[in-house]
Biopython code that builds the backbone (N, CA, C, O; Angstrom):
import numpy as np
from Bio.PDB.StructureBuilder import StructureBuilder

atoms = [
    (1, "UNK", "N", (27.963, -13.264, 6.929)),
    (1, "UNK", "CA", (27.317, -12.125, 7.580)),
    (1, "UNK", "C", (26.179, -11.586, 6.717)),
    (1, "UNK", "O", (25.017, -11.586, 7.124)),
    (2, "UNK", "N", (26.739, -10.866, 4.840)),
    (2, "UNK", "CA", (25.340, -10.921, 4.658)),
    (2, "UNK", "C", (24.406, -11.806, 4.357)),
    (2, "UNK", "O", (23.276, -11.434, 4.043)),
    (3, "UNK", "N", (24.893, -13.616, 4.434)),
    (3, "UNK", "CA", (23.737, -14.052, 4.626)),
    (3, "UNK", "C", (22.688, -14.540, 5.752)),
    (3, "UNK", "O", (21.567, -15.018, 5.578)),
    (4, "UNK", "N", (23.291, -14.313, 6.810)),
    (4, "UNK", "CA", (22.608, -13.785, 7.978)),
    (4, "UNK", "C", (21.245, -12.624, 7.718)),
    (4, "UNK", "O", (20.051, -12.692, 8.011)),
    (5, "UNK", "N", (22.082, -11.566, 7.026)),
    (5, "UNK", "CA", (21.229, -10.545, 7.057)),
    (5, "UNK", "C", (20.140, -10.846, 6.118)),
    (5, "UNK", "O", (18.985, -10.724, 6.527)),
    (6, "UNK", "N", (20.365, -11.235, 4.876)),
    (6, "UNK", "CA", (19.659, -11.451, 3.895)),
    (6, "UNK", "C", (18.430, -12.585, 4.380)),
    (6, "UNK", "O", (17.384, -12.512, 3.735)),
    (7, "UNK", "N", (18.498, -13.560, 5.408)),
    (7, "UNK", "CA", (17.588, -14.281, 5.713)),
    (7, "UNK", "C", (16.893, -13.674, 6.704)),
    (7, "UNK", "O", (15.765, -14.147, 6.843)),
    (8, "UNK", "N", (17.282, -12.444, 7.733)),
    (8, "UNK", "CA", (16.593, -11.727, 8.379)),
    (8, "UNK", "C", (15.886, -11.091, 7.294)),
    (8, "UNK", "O", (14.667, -11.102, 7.463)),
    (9, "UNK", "N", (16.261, -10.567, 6.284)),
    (9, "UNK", "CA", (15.718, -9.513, 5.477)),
    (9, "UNK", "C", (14.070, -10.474, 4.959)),
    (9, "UNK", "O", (12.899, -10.094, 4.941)),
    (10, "UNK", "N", (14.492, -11.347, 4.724)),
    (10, "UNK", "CA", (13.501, -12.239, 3.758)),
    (10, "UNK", "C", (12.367, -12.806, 5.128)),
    (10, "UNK", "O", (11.185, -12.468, 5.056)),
    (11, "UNK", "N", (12.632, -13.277, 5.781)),
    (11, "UNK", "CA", (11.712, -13.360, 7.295)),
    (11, "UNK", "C", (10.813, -12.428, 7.645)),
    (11, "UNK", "O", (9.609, -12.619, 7.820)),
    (12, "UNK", "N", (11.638, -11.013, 7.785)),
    (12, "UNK", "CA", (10.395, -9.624, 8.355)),
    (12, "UNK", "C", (9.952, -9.718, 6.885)),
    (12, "UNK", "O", (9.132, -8.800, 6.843)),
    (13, "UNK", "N", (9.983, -10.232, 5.705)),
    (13, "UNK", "CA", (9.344, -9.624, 4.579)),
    (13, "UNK", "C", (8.352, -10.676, 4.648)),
    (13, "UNK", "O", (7.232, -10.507, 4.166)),
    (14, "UNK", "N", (8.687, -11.726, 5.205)),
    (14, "UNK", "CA", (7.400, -12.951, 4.982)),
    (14, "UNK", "C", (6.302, -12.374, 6.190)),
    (14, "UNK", "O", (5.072, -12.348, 6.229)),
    (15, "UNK", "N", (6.779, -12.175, 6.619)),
    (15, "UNK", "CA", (6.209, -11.725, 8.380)),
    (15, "UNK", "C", (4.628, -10.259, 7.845)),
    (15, "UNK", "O", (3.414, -10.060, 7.816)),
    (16, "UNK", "N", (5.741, -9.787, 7.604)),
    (16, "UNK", "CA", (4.967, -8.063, 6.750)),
    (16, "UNK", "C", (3.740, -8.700, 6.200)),
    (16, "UNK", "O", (2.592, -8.785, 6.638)),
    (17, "UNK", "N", (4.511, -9.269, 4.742)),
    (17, "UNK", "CA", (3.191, -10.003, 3.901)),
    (17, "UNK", "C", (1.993, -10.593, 4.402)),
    (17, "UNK", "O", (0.830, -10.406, 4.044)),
    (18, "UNK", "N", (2.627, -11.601, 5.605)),
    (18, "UNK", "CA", (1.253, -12.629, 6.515)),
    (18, "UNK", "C", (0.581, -11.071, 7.145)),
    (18, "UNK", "O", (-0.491, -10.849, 6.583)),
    (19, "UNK", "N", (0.869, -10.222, 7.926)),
    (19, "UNK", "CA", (-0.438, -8.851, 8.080)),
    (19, "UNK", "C", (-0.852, -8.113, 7.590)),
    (19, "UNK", "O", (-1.646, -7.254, 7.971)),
    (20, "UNK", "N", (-0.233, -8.362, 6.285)),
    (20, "UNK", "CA", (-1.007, -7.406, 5.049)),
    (20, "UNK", "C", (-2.093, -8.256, 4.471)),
    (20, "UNK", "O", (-3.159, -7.811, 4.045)),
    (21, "UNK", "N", (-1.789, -9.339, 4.488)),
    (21, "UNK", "CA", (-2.964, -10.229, 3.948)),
    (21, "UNK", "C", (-4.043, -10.324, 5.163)),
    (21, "UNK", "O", (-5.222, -10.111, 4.881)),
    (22, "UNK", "N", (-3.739, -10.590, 6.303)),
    (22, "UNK", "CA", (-4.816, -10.998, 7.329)),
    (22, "UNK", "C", (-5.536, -9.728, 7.762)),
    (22, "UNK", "O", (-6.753, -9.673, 7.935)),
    (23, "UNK", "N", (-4.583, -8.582, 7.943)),
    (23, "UNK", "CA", (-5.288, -7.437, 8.118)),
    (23, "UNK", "C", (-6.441, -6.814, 6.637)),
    (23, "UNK", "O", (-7.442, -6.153, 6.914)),
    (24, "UNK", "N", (-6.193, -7.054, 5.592)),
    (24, "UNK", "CA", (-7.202, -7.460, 4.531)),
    (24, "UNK", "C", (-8.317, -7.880, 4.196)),
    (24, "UNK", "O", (-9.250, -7.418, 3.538)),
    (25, "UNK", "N", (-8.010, -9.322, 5.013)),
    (25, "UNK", "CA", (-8.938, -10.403, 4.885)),
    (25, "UNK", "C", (-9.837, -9.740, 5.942)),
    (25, "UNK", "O", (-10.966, -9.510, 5.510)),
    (26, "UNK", "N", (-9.633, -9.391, 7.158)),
    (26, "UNK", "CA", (-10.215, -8.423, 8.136)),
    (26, "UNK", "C", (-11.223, -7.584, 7.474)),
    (26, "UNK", "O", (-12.414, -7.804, 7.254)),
    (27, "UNK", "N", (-10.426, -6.504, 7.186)),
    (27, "UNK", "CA", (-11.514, -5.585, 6.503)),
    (27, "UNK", "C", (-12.266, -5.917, 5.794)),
    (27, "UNK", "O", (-13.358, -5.351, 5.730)),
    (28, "UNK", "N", (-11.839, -7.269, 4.774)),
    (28, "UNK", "CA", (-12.943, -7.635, 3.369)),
    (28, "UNK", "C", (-14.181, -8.133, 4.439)),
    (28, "UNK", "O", (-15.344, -8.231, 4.047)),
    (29, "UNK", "N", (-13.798, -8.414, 5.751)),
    (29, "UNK", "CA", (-14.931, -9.622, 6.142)),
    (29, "UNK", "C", (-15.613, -8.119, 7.423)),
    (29, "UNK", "O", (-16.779, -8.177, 7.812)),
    (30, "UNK", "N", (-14.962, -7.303, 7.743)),
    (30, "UNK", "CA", (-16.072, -6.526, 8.613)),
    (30, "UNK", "C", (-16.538, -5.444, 7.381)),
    (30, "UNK", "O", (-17.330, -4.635, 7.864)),
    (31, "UNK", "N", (-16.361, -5.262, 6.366)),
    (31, "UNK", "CA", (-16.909, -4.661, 5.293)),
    (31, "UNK", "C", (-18.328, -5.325, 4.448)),
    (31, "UNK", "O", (-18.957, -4.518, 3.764)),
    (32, "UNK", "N", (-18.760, -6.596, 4.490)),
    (32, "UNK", "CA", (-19.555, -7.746, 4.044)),
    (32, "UNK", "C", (-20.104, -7.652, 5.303)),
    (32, "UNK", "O", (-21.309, -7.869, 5.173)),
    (33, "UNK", "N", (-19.841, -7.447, 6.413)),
    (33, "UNK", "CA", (-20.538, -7.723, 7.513)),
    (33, "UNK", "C", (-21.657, -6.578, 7.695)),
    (33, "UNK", "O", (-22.797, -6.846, 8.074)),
    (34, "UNK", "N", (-21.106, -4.936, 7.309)),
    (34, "UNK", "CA", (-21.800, -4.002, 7.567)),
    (34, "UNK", "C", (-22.877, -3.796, 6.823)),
    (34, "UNK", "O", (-23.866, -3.173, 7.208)),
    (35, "UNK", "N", (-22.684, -4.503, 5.307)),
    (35, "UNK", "CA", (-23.514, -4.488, 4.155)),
    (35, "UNK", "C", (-24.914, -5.409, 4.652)),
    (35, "UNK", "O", (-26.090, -5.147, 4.906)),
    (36, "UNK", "N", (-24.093, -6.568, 4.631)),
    (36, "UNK", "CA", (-25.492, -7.606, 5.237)),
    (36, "UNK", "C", (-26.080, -7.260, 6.244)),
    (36, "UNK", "O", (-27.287, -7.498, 6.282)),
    (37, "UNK", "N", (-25.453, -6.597, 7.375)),
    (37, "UNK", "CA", (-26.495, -5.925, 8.284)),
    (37, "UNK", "C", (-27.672, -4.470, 7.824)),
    (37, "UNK", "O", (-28.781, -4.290, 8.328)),
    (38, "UNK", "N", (-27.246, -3.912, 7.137)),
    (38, "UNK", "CA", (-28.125, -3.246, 6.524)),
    (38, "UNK", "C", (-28.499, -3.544, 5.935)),
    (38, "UNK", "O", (-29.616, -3.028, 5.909)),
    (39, "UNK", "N", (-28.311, -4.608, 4.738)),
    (39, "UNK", "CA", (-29.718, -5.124, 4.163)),
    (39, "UNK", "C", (-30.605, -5.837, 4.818)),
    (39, "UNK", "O", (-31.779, -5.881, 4.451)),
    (40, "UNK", "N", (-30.025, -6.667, 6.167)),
    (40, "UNK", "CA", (-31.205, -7.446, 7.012)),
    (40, "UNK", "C", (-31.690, -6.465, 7.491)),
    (40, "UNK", "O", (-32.791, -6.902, 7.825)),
    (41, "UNK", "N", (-31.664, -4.820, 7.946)),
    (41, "UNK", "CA", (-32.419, -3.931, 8.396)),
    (41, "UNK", "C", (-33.283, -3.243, 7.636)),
    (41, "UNK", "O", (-34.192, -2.611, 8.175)),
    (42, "UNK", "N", (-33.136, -3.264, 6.363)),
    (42, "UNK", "CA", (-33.499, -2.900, 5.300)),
    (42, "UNK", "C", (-35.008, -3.816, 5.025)),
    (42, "UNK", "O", (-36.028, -3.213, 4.691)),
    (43, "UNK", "N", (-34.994, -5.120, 5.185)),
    (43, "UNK", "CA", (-36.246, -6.065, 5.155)),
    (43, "UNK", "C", (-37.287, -5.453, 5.930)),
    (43, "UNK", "O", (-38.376, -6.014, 6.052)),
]
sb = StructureBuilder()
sb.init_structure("model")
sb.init_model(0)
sb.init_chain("A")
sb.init_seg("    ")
for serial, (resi, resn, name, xyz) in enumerate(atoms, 1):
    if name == "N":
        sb.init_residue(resn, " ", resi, " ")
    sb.init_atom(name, np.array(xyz, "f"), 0.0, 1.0, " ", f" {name:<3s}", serial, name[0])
structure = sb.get_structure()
């Protein structure tokens, strides 16, 4: 039983991690996006 639980436990934790990273990678890339657009407006 708790190793049932313990592999649920470890799953939502892998799960968590994969949208903390992608939601990240997100921001790093619409953050680079806003920059380069103002410097191409900037020319």
């Amino acid at each position: 039983m708790t190793v049932c639980l313990g592999i649920l436990h470890v799953h939502s934790f892998k799960i968590t991690c994969q949208l903390i990273i992608k939601s990240t990678l997100y921001l790093y890339v619409i953050y680079h996006w806003f920059h380069l657009i103002k410097i191409i407006q900037m020319c």
